[in-house]
N, CA, C and O atoms as a DFTB+ gen file, in Angstrom:
664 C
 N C O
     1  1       0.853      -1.167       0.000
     2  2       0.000       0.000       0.000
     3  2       0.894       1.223       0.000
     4  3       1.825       1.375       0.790
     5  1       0.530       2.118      -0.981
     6  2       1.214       3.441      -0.876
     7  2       1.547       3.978       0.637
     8  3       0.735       3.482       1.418
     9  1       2.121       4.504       1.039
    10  2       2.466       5.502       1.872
    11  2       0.868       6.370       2.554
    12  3       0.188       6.407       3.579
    13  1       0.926       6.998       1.078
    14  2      -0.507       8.042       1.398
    15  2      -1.519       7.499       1.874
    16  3      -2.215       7.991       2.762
    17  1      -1.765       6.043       1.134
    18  2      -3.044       5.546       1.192
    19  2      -3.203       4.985       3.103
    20  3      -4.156       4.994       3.882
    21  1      -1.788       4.565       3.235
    22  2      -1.514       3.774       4.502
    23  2      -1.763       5.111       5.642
    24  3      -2.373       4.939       6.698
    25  1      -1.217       6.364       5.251
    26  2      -1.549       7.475       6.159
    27  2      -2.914       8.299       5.922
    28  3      -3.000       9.465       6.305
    29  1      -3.617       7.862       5.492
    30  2      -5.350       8.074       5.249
    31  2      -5.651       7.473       6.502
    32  3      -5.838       7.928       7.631
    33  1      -5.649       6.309       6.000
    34  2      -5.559       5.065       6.928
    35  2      -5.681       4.987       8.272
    36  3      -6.497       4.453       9.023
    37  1      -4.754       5.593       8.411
    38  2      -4.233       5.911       9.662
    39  2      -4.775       7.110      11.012
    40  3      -4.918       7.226      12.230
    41  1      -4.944       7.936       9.467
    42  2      -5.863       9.405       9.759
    43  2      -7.172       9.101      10.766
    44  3      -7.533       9.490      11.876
    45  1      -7.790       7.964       9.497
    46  2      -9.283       7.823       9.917
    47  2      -9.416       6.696      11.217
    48  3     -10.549       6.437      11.623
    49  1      -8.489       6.184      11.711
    50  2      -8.325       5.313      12.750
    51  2      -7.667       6.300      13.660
    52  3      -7.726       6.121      14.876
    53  1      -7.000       7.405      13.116
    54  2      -7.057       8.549      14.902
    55  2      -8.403       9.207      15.322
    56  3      -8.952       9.346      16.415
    57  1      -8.620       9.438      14.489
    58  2     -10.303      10.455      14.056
    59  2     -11.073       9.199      14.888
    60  3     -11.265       9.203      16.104
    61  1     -11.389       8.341      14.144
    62  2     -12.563       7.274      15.316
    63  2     -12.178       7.062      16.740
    64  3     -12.942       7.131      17.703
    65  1     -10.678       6.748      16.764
    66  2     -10.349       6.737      18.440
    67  2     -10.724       7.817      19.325
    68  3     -11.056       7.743      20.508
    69  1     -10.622       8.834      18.578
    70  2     -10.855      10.652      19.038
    71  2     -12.279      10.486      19.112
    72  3     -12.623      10.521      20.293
    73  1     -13.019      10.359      18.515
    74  2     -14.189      10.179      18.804
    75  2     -14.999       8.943      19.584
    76  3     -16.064       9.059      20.190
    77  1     -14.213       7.733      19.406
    78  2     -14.820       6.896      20.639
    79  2     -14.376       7.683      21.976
    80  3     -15.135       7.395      22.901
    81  1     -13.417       8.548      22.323
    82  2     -13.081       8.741      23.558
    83  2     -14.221       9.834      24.107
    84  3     -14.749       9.785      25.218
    85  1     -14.483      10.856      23.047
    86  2     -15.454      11.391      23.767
    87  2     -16.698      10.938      23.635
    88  3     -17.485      11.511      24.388
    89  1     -17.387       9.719      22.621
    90  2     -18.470       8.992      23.253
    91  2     -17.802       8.107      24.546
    92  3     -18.743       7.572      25.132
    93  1     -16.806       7.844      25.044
    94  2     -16.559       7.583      26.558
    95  2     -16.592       8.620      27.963
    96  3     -16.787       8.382      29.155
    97  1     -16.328       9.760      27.269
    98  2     -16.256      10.505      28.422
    99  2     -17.613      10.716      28.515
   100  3     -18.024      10.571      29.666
   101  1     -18.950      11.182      27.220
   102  2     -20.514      11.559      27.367
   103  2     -20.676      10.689      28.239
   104  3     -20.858      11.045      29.404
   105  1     -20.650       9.280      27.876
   106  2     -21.368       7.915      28.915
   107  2     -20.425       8.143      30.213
   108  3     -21.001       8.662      31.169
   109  1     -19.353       7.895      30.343
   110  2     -18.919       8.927      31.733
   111  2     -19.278       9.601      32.689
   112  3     -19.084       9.437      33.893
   113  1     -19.984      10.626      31.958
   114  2     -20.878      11.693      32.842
   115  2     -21.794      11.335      32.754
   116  3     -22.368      11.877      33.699
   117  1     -22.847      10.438      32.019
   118  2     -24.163       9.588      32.188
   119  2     -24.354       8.751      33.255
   120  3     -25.430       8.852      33.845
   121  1     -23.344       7.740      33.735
   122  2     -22.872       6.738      34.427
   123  2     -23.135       7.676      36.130
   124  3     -23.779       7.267      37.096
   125  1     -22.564       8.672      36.024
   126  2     -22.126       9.524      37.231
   127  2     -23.590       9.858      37.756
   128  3     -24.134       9.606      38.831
   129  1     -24.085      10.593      36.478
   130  2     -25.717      11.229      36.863
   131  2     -26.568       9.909      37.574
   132  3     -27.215       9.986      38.618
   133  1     -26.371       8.528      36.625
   134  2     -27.360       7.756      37.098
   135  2     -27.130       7.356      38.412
   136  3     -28.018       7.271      39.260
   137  1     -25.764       7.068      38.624
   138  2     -25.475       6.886      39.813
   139  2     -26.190       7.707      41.321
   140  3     -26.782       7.285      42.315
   141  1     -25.782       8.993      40.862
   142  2     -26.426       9.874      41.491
   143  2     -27.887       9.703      41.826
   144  3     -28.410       9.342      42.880
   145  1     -28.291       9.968      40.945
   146  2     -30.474      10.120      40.701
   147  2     -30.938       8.637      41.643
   148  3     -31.953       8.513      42.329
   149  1     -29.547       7.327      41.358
   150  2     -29.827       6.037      42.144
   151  2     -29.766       6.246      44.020
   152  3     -30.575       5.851      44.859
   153  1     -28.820       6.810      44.151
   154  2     -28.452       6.904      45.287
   155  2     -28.906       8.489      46.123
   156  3     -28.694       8.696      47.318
   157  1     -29.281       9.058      45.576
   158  2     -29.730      10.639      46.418
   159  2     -30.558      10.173      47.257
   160  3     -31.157       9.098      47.258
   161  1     -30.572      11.113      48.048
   162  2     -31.522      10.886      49.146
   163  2     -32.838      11.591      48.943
   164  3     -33.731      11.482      49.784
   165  1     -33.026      12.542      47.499
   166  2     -34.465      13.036      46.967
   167  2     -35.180      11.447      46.068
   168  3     -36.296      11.425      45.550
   169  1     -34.205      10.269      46.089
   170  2     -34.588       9.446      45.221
   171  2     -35.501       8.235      46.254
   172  3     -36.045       7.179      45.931
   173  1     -35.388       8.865      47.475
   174  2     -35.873       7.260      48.819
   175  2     -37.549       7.150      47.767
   176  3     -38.430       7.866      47.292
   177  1     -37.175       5.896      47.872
   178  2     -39.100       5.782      47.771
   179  2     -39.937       6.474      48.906
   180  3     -39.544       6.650      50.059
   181  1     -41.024       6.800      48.443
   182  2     -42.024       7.701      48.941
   183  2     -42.707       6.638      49.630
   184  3     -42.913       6.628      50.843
   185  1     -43.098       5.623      48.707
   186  2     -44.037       4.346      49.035
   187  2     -43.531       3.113      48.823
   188  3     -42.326       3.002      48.599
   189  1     -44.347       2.015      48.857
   190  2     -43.990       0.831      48.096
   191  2     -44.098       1.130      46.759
   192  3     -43.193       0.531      46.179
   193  1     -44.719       1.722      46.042
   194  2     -45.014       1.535      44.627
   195  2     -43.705       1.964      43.827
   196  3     -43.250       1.389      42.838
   197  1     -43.086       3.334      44.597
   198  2     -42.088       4.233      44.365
   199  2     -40.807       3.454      43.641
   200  3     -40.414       2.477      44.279
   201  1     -40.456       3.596      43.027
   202  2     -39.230       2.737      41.374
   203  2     -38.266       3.899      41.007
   204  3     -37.388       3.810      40.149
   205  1     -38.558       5.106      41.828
   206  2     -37.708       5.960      40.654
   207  2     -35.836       5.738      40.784
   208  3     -34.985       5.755      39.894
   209  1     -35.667       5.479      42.703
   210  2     -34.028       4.536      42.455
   211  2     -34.130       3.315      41.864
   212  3     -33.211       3.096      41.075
   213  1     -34.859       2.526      41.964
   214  2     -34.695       1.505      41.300
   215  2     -34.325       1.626      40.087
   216  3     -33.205       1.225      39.771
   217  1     -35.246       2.249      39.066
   218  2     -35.064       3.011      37.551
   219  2     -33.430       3.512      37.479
   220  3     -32.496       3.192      36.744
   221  1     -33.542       4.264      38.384
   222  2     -31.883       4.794      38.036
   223  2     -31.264       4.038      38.184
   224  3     -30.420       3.979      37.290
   225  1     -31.140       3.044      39.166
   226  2     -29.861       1.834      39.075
   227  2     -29.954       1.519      37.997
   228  3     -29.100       1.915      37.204
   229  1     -31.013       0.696      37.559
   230  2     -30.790      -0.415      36.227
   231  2     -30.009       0.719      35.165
   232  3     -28.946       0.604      34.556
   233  1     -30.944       1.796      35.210
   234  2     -29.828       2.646      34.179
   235  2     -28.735       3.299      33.878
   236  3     -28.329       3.779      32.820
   237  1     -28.191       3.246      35.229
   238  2     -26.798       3.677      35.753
   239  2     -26.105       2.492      35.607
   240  3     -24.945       2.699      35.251
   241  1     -26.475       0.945      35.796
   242  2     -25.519      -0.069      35.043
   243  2     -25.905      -0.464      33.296
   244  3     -25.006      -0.744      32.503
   245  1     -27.029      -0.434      32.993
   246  2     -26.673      -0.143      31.811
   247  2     -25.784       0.795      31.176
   248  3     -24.745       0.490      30.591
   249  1     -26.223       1.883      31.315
   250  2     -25.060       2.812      30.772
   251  2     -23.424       2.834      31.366
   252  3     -22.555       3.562      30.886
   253  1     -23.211       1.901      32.481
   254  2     -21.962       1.330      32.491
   255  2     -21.174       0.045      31.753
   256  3     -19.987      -0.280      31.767
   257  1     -22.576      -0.656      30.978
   258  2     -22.229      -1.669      29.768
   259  2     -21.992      -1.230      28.766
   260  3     -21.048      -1.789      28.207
   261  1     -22.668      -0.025      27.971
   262  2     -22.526       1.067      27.563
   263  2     -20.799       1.304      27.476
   264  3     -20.077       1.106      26.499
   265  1     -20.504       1.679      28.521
   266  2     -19.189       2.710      29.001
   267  2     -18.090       1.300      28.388
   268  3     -17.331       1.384      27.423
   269  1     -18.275       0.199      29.178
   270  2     -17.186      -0.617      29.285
   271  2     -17.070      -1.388      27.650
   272  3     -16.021      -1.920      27.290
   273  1     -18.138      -1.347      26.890
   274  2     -18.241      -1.821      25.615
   275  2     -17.689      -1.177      24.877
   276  3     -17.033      -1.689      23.970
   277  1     -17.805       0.402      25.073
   278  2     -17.003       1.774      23.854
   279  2     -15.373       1.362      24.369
   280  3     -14.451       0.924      23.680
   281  1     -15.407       1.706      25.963
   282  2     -13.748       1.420      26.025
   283  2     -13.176       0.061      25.449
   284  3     -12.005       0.305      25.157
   285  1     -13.393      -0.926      25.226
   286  2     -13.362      -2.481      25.016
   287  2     -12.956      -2.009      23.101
   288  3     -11.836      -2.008      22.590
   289  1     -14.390      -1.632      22.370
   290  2     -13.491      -1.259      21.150
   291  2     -12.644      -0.264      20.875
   292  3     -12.047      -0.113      19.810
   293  1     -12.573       0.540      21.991
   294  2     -11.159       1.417      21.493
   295  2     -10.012       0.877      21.288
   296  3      -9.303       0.806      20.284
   297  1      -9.816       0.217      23.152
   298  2      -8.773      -0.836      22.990
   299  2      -8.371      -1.545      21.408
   300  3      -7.482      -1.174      20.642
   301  1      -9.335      -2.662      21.233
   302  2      -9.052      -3.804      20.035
   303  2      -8.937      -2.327      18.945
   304  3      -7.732      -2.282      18.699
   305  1      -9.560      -1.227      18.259
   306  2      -9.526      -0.699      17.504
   307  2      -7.762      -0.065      17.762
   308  3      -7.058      -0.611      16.913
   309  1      -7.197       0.574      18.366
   310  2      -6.386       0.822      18.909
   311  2      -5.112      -0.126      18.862
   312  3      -3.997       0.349      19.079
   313  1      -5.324      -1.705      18.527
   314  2      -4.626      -2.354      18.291
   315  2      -4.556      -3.144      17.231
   316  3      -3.722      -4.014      16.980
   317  1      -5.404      -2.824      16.671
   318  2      -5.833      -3.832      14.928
   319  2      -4.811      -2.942      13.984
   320  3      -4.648      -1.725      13.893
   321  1      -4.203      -4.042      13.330
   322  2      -3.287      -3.834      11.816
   323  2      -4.293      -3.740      10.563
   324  3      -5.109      -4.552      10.125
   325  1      -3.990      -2.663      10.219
   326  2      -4.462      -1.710       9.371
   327  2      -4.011      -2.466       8.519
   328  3      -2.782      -2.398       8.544
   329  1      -4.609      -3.616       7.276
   330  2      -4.570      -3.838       5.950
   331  2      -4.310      -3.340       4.718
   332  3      -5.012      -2.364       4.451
   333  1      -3.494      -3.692       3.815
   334  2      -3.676      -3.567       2.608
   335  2      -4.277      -4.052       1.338
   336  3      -3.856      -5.135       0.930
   337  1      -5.173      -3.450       0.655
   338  2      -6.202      -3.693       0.062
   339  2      -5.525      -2.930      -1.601
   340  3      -5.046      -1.806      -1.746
   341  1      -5.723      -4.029      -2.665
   342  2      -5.392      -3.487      -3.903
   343  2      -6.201      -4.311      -4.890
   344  3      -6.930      -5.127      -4.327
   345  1      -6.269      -4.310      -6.323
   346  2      -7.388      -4.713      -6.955
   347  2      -7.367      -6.190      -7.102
   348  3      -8.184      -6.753      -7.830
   349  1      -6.216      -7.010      -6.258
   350  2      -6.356      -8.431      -6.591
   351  2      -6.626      -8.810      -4.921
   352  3      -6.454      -9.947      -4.480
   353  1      -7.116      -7.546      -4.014
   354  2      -7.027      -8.590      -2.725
   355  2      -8.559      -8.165      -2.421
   356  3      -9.096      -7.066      -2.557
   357  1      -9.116      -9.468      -1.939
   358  2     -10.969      -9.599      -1.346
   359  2     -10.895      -8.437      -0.486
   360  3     -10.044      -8.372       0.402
   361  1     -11.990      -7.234      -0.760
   362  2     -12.234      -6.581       0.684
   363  2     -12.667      -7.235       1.933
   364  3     -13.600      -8.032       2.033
   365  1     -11.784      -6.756       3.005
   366  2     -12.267      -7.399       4.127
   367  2     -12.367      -6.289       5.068
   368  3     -12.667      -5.157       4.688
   369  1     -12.017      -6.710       6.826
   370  2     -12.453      -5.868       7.867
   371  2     -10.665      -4.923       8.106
   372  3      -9.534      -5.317       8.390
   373  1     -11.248      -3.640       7.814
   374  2     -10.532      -2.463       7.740
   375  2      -9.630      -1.737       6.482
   376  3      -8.644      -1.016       6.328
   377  1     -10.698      -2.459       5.684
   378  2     -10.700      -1.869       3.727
   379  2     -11.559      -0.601       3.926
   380  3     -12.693      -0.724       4.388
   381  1     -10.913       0.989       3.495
   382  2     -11.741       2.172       3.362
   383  2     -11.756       1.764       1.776
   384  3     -10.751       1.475       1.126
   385  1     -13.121       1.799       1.277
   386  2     -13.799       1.204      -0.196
   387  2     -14.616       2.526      -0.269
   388  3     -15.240       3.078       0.636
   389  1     -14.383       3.086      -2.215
   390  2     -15.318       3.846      -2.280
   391  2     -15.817       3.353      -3.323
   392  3     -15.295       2.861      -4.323
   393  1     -17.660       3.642      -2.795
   394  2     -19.080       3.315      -3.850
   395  2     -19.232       3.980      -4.571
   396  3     -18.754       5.111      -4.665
   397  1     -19.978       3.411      -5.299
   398  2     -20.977       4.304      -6.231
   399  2     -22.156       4.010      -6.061
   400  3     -22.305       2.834      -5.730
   401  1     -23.349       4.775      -6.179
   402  2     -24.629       3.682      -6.089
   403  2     -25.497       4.886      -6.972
   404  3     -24.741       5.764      -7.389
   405  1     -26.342       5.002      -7.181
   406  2     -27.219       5.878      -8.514
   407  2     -26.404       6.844      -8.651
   408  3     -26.921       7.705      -7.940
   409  1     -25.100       7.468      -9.261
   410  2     -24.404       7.784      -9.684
   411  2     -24.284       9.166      -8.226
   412  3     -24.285      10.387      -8.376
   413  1     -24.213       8.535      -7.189
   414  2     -23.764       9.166      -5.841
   415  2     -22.457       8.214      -5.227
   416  3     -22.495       7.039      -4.862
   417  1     -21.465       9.024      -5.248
   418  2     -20.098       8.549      -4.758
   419  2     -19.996       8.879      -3.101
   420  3     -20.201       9.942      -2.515
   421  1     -19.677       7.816      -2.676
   422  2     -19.523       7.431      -0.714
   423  2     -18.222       6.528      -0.451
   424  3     -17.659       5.689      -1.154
   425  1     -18.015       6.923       0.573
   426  2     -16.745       6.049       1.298
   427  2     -17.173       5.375       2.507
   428  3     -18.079       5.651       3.294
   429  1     -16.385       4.497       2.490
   430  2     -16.562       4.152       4.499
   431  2     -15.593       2.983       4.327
   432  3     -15.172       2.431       3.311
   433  1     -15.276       2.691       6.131
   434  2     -14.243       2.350       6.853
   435  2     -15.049       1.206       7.137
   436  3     -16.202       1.330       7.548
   437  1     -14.266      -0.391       6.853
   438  2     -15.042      -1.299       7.163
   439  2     -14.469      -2.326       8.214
   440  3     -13.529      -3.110       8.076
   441  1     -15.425      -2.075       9.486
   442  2     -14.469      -2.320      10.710
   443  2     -15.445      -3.877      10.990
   444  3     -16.242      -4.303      10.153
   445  1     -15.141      -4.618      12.446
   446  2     -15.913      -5.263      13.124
   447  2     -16.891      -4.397      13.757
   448  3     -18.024      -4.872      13.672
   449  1     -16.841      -3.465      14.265
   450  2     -17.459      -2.967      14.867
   451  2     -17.091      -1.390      14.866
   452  3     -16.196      -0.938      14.152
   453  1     -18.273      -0.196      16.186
   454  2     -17.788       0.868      15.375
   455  2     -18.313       1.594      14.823
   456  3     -17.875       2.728      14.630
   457  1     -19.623       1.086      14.314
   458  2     -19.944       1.631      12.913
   459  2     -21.194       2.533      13.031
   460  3     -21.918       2.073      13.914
   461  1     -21.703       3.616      12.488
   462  2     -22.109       4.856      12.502
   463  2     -20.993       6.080      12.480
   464  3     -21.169       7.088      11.795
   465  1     -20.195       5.940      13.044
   466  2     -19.144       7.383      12.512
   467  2     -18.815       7.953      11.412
   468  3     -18.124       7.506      10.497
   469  1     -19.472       9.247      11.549
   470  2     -18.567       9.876      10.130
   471  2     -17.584      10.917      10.606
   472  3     -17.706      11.742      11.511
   473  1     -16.477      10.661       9.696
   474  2     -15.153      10.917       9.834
   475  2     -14.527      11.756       8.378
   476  3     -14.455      11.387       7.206
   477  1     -14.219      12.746       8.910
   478  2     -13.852      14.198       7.785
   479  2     -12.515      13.323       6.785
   480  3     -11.367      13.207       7.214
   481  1     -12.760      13.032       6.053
   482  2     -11.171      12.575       5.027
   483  2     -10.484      13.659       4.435
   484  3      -9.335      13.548       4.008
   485  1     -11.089      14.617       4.398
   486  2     -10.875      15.822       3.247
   487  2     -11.656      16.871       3.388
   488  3     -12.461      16.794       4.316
   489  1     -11.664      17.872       2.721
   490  2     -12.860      18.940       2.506
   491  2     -13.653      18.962       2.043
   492  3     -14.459      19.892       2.041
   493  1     -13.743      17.799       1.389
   494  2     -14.916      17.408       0.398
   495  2     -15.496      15.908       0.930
   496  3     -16.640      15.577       0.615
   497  1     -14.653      15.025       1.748
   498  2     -15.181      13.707       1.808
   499  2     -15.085      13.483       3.289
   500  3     -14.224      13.728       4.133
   501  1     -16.660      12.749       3.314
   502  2     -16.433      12.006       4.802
   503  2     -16.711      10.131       4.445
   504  3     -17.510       9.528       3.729
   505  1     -15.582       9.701       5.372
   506  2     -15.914       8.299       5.566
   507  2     -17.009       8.108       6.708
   508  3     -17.429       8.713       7.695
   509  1     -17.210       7.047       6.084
   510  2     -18.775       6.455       7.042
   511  2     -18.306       5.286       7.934
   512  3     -18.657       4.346       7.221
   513  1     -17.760       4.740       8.994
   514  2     -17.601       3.600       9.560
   515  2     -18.911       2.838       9.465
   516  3     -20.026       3.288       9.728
   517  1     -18.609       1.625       9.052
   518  2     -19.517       0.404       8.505
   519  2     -19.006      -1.083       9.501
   520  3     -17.855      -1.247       9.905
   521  1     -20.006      -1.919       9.715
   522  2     -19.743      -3.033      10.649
   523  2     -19.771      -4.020       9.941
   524  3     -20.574      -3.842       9.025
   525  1     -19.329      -4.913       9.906
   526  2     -19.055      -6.490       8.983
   527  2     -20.344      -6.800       8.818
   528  3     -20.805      -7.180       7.742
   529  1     -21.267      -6.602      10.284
   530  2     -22.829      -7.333      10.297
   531  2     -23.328      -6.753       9.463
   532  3     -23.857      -7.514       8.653
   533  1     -23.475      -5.348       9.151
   534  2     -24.539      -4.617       8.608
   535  2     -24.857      -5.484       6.890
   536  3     -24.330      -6.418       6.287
   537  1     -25.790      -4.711       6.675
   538  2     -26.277      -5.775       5.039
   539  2     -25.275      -4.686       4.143
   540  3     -24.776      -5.605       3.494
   541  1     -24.543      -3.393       3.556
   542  2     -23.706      -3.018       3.521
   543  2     -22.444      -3.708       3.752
   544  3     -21.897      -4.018       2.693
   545  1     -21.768      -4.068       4.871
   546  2     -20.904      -4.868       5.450
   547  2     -20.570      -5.605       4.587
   548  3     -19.553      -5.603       3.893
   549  1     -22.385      -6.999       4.626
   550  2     -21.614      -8.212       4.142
   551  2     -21.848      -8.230       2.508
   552  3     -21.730      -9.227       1.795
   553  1     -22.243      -6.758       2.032
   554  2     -22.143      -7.219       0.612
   555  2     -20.597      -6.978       0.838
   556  3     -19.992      -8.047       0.911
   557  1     -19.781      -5.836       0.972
   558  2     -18.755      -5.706       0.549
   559  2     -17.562      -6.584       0.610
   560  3     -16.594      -6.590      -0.149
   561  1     -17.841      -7.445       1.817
   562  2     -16.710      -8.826       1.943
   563  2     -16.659      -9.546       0.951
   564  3     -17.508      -9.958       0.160
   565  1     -15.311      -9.698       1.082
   566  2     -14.990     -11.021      -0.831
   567  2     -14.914     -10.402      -1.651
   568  3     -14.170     -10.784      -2.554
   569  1     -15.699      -8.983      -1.820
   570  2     -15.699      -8.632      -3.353
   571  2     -14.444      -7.752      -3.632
   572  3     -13.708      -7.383      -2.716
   573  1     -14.255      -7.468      -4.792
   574  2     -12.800      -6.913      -5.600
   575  2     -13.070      -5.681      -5.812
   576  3     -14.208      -5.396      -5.440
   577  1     -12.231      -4.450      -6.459
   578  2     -12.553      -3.386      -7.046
   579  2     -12.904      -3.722      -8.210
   580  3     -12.405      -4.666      -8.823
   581  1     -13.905      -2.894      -8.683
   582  2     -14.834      -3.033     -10.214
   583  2     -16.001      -3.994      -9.528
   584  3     -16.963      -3.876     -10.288
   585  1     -16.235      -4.567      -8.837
   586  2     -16.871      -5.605      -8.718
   587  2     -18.632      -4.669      -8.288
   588  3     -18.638      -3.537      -7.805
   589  1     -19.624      -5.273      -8.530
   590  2     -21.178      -4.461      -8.061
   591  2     -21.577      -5.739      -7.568
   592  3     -21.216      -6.862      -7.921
   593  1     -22.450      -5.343      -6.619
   594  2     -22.962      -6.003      -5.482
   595  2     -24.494      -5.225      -5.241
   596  3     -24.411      -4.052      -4.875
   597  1     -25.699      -5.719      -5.397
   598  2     -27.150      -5.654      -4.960
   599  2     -27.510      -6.057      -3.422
   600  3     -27.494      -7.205      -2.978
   601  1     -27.952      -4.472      -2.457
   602  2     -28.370      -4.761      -1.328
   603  2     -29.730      -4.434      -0.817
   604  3     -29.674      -3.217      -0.998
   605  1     -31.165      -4.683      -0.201
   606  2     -32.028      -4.379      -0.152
   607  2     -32.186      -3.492       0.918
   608  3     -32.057      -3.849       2.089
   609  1     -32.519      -2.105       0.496
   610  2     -32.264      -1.094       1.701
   611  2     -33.791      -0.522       1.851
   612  3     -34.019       0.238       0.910
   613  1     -34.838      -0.637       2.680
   614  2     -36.457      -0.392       3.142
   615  2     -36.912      -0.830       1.713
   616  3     -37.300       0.017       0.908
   617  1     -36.864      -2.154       1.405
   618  2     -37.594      -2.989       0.189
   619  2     -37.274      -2.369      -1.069
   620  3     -37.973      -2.560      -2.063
   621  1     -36.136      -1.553      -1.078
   622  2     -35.791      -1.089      -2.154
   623  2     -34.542      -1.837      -2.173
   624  3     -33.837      -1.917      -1.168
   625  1     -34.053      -2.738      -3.986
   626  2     -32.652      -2.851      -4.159
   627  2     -31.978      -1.741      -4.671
   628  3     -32.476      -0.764      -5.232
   629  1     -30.213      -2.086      -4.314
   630  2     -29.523      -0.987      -4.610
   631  2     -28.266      -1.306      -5.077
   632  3     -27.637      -2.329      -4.808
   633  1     -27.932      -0.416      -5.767
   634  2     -26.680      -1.433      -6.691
   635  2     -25.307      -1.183      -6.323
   636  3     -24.788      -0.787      -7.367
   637  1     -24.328      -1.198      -5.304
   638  2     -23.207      -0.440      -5.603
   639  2     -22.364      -1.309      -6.376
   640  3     -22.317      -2.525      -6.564
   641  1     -21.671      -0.243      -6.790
   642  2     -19.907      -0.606      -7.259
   643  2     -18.485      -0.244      -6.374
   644  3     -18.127       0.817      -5.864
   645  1     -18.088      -1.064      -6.400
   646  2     -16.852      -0.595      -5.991
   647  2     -15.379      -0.009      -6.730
   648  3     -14.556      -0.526      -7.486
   649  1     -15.503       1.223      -6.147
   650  2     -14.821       2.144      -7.002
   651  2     -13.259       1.816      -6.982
   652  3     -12.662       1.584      -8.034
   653  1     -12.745       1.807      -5.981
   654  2     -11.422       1.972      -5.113
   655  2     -11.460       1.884      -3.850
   656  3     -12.212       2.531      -3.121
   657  1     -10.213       0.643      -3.324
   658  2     -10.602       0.632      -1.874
   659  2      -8.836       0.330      -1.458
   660  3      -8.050      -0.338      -2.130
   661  1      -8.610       0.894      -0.439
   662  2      -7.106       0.951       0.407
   663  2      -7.255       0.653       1.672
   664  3      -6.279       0.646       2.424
């Protein structure tokens, strides 16, 4: 892999870490509040019927599964070898591939996990982080550059191509 392509690469795997950290710190201060709202002493039940600490616990450890799941893929993201991808190798997990689909051009970062982020590449382009699961995902596994692939997106099919992927 070129140089450039490998420091794109690279770019968009600081950019997601940068941004998983502050979806860690939001759930952070979520974790704290629930904690709080669980344990105050405006939270005692009134009655028997009264749930509102109860409510906050369960949601103060959820949103600590939450917390420990974002830190968990930073980590592995943080430690995954960045691939090289050229027109004789199968896209796989951490190929940035760009589409085409009704003559609208898109990118994205194709991780295990991760996926919803968009991430600035340029002044003109953002990558999309994409998850292996998604129906997106698993068209793009196996396939080559040049290669089109049909995915059904709200009962509509859709055609991409693959333009170029590093």
């Amino acid at each position: 892999m070129p140089n450039k392509n490998l420091n794109r690469k690279i770019l968009l795997r600081d950019l997601l870490l940068a941004a998983l950290d502050e979806n860690c710190a939001m759930l952070d201060l979520t974790v704290c509040a629930a904690v709080d709202a669980a344990t105050n002493t405006e939270s005692k039940p009134e009655n028997k019927y009264d749930t509102r600490a109860l409510e906050a616990s369960y949601l103060a450890g959820a949103q600590r599964e939450r917390l420990n799941e974002a830190k968990g893929m930073r980590r592995v993201l943080a430690s995954t070898e960045l691939r090289s991808f050229d027109e004789g190798t199968p896209i796989a997990s951490t190929a940035v591939v760009e589409l085409e689909c009704d003559g609208i051009h898109s990118s994205c970062f194709l991780l295990p996990f991760a996926a919803g982020f968009s991430l600035p590449q340029d002044s003109t382009t953002t990558v999309h982080t994409v998850s292996l699961q998604s129906p997106l995902g698993q068209g793009l596994v196996g396939k080559f550059i040049g290669d089109s692939f049909t995915i059904s997106i709200a009962g509509k099919d859709k055609i991409y191509e693959i333009i170029f992927c590093y």
